[in-house]
C-alpha positions in Angstrom: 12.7 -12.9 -10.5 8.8 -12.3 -10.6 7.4 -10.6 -13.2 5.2 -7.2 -12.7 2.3 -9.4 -13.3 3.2 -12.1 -11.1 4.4 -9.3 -8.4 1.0 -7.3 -8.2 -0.9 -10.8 -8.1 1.1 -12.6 -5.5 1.6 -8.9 -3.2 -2.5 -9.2 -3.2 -2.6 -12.5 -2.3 -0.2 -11.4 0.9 -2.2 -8.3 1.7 -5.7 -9.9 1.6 -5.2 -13.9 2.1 -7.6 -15.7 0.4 -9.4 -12.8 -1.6 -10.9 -13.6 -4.9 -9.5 -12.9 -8.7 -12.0 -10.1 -8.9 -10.7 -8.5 -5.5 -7.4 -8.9 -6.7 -7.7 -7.4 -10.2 -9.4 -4.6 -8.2 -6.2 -3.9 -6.2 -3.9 -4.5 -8.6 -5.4 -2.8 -11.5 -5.0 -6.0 -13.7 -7.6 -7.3 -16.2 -9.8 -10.2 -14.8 -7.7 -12.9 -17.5 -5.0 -11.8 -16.6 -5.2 -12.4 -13.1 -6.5 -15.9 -14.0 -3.5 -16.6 -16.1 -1.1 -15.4 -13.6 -2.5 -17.0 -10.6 -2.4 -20.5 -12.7 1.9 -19.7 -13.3 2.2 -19.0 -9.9 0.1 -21.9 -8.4 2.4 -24.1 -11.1 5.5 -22.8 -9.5 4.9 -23.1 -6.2 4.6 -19.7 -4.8 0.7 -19.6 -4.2 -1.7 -22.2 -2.8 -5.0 -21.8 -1.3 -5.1 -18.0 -1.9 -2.0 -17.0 -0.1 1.5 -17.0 -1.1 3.6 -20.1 -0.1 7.1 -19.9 2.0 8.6 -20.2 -1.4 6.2 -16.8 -2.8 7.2 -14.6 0.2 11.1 -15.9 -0.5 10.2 -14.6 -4.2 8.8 -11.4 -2.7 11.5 -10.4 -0.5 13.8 -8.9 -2.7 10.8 -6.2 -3.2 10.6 -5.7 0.7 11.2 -2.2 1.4 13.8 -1.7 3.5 13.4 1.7 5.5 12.2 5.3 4.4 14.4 8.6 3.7 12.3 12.1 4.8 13.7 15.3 2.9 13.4 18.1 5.9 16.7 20.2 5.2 15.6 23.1 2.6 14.9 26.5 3.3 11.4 26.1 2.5 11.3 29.0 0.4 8.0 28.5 -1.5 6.6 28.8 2.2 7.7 32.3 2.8 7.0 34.0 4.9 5.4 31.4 6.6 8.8 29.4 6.7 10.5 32.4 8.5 9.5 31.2 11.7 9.5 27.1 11.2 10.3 24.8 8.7 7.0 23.5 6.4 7.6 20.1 7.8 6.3 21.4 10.9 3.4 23.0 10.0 -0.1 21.6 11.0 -2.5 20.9 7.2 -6.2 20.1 9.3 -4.9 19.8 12.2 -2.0 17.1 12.0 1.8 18.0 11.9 2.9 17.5 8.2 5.7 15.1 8.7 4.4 13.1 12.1 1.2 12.1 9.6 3.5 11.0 6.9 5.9 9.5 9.5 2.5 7.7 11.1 1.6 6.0 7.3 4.7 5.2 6.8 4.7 3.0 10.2 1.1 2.1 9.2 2.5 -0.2 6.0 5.3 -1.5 8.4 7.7 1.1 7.3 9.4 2.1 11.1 13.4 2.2 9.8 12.9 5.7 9.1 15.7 8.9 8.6 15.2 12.7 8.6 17.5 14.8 7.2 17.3 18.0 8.4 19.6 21.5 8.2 17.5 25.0 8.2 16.0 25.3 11.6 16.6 21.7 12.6 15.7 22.3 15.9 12.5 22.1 15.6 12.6 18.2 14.4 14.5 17.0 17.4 11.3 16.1 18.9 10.7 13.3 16.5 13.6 11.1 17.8 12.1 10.6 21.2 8.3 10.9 20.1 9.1 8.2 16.7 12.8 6.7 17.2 13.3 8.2 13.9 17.0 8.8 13.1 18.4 12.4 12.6 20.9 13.4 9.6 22.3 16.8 9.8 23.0 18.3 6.0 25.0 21.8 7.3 24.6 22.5 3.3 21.3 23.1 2.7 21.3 26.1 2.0 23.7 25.9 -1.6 23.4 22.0 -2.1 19.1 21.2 -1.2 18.1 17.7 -2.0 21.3 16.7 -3.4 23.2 17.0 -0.7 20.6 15.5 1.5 20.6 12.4 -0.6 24.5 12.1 -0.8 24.3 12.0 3.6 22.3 9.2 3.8 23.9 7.1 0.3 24.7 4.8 2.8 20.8 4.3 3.6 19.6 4.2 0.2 18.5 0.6 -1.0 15.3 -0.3 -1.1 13.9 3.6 0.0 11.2 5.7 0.1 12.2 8.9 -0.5 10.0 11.9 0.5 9.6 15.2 1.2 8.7 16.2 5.0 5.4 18.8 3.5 3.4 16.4 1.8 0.0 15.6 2.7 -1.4 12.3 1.4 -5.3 12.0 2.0 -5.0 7.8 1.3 -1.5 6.4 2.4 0.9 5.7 -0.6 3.0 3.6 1.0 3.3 -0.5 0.7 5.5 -2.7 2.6 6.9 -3.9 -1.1 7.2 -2.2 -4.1 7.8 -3.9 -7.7 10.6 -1.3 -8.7 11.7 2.6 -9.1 9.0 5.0 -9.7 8.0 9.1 -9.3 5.1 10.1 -8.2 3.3 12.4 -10.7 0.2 14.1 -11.2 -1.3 15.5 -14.4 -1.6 19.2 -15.8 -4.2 19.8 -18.3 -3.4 23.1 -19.7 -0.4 24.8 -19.2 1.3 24.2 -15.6 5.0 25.9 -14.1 5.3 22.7 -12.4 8.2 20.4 -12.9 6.9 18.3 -16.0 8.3 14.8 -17.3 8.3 13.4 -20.9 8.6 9.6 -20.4 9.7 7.0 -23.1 9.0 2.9 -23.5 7.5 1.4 -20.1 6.8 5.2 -18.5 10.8 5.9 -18.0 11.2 9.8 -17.4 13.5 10.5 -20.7 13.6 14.3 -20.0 12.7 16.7 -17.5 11.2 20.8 -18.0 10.2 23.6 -15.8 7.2 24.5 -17.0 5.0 22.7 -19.8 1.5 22.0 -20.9 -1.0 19.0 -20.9 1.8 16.9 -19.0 2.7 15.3 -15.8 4.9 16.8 -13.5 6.5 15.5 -10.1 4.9 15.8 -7.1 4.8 13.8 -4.2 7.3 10.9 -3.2 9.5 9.1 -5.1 10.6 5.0 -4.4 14.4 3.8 -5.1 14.5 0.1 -5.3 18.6 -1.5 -4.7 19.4 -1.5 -8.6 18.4 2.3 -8.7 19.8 3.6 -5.7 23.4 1.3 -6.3 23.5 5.0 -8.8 24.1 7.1 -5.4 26.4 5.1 -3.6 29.2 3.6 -6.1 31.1 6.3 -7.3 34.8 7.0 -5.9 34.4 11.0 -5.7 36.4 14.2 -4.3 34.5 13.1 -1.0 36.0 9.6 -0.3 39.7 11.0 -0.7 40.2 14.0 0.9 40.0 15.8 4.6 42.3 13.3 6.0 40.4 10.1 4.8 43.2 8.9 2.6 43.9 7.5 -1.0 42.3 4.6 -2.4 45.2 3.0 -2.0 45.9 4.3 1.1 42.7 2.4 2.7 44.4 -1.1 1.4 45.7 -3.0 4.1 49.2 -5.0 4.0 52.6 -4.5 2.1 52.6 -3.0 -1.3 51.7 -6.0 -3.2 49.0 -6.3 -1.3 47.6 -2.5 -1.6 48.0 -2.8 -5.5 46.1 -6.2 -5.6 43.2 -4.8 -3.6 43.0 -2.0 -5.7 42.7 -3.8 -8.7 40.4 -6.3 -7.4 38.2 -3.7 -6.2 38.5 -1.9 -9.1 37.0 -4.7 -11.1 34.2 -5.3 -8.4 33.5 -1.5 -9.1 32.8 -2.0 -12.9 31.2 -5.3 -12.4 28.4 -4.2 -10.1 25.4 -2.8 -11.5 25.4 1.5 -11.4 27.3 4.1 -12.9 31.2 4.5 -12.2 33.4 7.4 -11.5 37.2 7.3 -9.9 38.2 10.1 -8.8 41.8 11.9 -10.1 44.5 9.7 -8.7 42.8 6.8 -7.7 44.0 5.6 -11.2 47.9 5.5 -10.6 47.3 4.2 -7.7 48.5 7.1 -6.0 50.0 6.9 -2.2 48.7 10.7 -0.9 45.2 11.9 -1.0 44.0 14.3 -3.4 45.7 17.7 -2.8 44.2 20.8 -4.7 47.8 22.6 -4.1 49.6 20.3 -6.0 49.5 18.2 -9.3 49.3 14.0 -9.1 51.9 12.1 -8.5 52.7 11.4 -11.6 56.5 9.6 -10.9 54.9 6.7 -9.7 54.5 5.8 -13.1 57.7 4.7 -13.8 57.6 2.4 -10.5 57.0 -1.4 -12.7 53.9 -2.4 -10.3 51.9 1.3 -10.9 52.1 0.8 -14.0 50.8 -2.6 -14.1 47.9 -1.7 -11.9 47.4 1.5 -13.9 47.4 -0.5 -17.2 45.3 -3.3 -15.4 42.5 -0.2 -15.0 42.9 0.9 -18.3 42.1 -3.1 -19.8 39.4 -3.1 -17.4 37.6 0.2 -18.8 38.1 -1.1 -22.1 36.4 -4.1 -21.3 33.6 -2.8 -19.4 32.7 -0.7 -22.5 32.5 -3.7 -24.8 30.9 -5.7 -22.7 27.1 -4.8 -22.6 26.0 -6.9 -19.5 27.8 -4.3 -17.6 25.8 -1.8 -17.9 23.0 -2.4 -20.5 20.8 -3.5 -17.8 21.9 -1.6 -14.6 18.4 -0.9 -13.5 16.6 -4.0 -13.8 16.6 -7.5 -11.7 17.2 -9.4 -15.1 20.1 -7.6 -14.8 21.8 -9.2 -11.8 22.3 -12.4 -9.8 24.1 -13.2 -6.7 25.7 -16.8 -7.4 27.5 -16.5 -3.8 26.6 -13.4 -1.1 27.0 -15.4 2.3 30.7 -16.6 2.4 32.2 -14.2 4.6 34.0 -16.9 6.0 36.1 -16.7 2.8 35.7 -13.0 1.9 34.2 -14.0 -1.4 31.7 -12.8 -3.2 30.1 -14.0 -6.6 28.0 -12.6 -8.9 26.7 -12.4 -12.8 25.6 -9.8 -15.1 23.3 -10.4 -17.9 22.9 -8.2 -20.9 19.1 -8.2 -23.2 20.2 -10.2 -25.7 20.8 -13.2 -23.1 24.9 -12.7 -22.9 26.0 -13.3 -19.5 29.2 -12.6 -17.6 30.3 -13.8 -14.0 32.5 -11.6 -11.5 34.2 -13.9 -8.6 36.1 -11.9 -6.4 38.4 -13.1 -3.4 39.0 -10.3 -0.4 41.3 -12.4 1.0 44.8 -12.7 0.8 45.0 -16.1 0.4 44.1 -17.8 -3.1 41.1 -20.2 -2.6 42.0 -23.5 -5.0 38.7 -25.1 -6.5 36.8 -23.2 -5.5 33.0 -24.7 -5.9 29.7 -22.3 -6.4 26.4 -22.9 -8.7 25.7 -21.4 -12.1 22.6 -21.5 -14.2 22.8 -24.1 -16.2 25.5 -26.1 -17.8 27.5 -24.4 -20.2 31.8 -23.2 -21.0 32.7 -20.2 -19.4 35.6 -18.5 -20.6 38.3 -16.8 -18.2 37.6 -13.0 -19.8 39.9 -11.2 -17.5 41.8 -12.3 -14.3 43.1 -8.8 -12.4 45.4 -11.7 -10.6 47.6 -12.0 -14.0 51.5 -11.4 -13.8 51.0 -9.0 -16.3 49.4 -6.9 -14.0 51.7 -7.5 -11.0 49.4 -10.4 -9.5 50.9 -13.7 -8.5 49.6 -15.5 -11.7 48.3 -18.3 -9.7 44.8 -18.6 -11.3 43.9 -19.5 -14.9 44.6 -16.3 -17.3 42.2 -15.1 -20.2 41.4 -16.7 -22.5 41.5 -20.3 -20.5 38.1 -22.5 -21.0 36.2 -23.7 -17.4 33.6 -26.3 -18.3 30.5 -26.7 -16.1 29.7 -29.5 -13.9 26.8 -31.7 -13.0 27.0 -31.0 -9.3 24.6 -29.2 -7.2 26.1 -26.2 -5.6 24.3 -23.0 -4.0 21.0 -24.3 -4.5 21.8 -25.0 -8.1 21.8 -28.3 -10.0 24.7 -27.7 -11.7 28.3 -25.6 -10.9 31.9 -24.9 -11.7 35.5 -25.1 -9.8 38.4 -22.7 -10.1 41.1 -21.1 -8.2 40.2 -17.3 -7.3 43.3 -15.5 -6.2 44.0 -13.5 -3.6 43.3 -10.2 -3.3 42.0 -10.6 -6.9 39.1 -10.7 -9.2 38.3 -13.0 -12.2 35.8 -11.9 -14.8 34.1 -15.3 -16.8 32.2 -15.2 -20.1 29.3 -17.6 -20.7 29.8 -19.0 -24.5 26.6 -18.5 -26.2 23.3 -17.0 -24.7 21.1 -18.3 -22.1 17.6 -19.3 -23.6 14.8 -17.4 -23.1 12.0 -18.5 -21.3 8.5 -18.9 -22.6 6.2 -15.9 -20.8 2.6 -17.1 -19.4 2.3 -14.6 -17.7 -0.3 -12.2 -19.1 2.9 -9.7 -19.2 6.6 -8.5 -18.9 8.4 -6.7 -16.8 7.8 -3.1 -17.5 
């Protein structure tokens, strides 16, 4: 991945082709040597030539493409009053313009058109927007006791790469960029005391604590930007939500025999605690249990003593254990260094393959089969050669699997042969329906930074 350095640089280069290292330190707010010394990296890796970014610098940029853009419209608008009695706030006119059609306009202006509005008290009034912007509508009928939190758990679904605003602010210069280096708040600072919301911030400006009221500080206001590692925190937990009102149990939503419900579970258990972003399972889902949640009634405990539950649930409890030890699964949840995708086309299979890193350079791969059919040497590219070791294999007889892949503790060692746009790669058999956790032995070596800076 790019660093912020190398980000800002080659993101001016695409905004203003050709423009000169004192242009870009202007835009980017970089030192003049340090754009020097950036531009030379990038130049010497292939991703900017003759003042523009190559097809290999806008591949390196796209994971910083924003994707679409979320507008906050449901609240009661209550600091309005009684202004608000009559019409929402996004609604009304600041010189002349319409609050939210001028920040729906800027956002459009920096290529932003996927856009959603979530609206609740007097929604009426936005309706307009869908025919006049194509804008999409999201109804949050709880606006009134849940505000912005339940706004943002509507559209989870959306959140990736997202703007996330409010539908009454009014920006004289538009904010918005069609890519954005990572998470951020918008802020403004308070000298003197302030009853503003106001931020303490830690090492690289990440908020650490949050006050009503404060003095000499910054304090929110304005829009805020999820990038994918930070919004993956809104849409991974297993609540209440997902298992009640008819939708089912976890295992309930497996398809197939019973064999084949437990091995999903497990395998998307694992796939759970393997991907970047905070976990929670919701009562049940841990037995596995066959009926939704019920508040009238306790779990079903008795399926306990059925062999297979057990095995699953033990299976979960191994896998919690692990995921605690195991600090590249969730030391670096919010960061790109974080996270690779080794394989994230092969539907054809129903695979999926990715790795974990921790900051101390550990690494840990997660290869997981949707299918239920095992998939013998199975080919895909890894960083660079190394032994991996089989860490944990949710596939294991022990857990009820078929035991037809290699179980912990097994040794894979990596190959000299280009896979996945890799030079080198590694074979195995993924099960089916299952998951298999690998261990890198050792730590992958750090590379030299010429960048004029680090990721912040």
């Amino acid at each position: 991945m790019l660093s912020k350095n190398q980000f800002e640089v080659l993101d001016a280069l695409r905004r203003e082709p050709s423009a000169s290292q004192r242009d870009v330190a202007a835009s980017s707010g970089l030192s003049l040597g340090t754009v020097n010394s950036t531009l030379k990296s990038l130049q010497e890796e292939g991703l900017a030539e003759g003042g523009k970014p190559t097809p290999a610098g806008m591949e390196a940029l796209a994971p910083y493409k924003v994707d679409n853009a979320v507008i906050l419209a449901a609240g009661l608008s209550s600091r309005f009053a009684p202004i608000s009695y009559e019409k929402p706030k996004g609604v009304l006119r600041v010189r002349g313009e319409v609050l939210i059609e001028r920040q729906i306009e800027q956002l459009r202006e920096a290529g932003i058109t996927d856009i959603t509005v979530v609206v609740g008290y007097k929604k009426e009034y936005f309706f307009y927007l869908r025919k006049k912007y194509g804008v999409t509508l999201v109804n949050n009928d709880e606006y009134a006791s849940r505000n912005n939190n339940g706004s943002l758990w509507r559209v989870r679904g959306r959140l990736g790469n997202t703007y996330v605003c409010s539908s009454d602010d009014y920006f004289t210069q538009n904010p918005f960029n069609a890519y954005v280096f990572k998470a951020y708040y918008s802020a403004q600072y308070a000298e003197g005391p302030t009853k503003e919301w106001c931020m303490e911030t830690g090492a690289g400006g990440r908020i650490t604590k949050v006050t009503v009221g404060g003095s000499n500080s910054w304090y929110m206001l304005g829009h805020v930007y999820f990038d994918r590692a930070f919004s993956e925190r809104f849409v991974l937990p297993l609540s209440h939500d997902e298992v009640v009102h008819m939708k089912g149990s976890l295992r309930g939503k497996m398809p197939g025999d019973d064999w084949r419900q437990l091995a999903g579970v497990r395998s998307f258990w694992a796939y759970m605690l393997c991907h970047p972003g905070k976990k929670l399972l919701f009562m049940g889902s841990e037995l596995p249990q066959w009926h939704e949640w019920d508040f009238r009634g306790q779990l079903d405990w008795y399926l306990l003593d059925d062999p297979a539950c057990r095995a699953s649930h033990e299976c979960l409890r191994q896998l919690n254990r692990l995921y605690e030890r195991n600090r590249c699964l969730w030391e670096n949840d919010r960061d790109w260094d974080g996270f690779t995708w080794l394989v994230a086309d092969d539907n054809h299979n129903n695979v999926l393959v990715f790795l974990r890193r921790d900051r101390r350079g550990h690494e840990l791969i997660c290869a997981v089969n949707f299918a239920p059919v095992p998939w013998d040497n199975y080919r895909f590219g890894v960083p660079a050669a190394a032994r991996y070791e089989v860490l944990f294999n949710t596939d294991d007889a022990c857990w009820g699997g078929s035991g037809c892949a290699l179980p912990a503790g097994s040794r894979i060692d990596v190959d000299e042969i280009p896979s996945h746009g890799r030079e080198t790669s590694l074979s195995l058999t993924i099960p089916p329906l299952g998951a298999v956790l690998l261990r890198r032995e050792g730590k992958r070596p750090r590379k030299k930074q010429n960048t004029g800076g680090t990721q912040g």
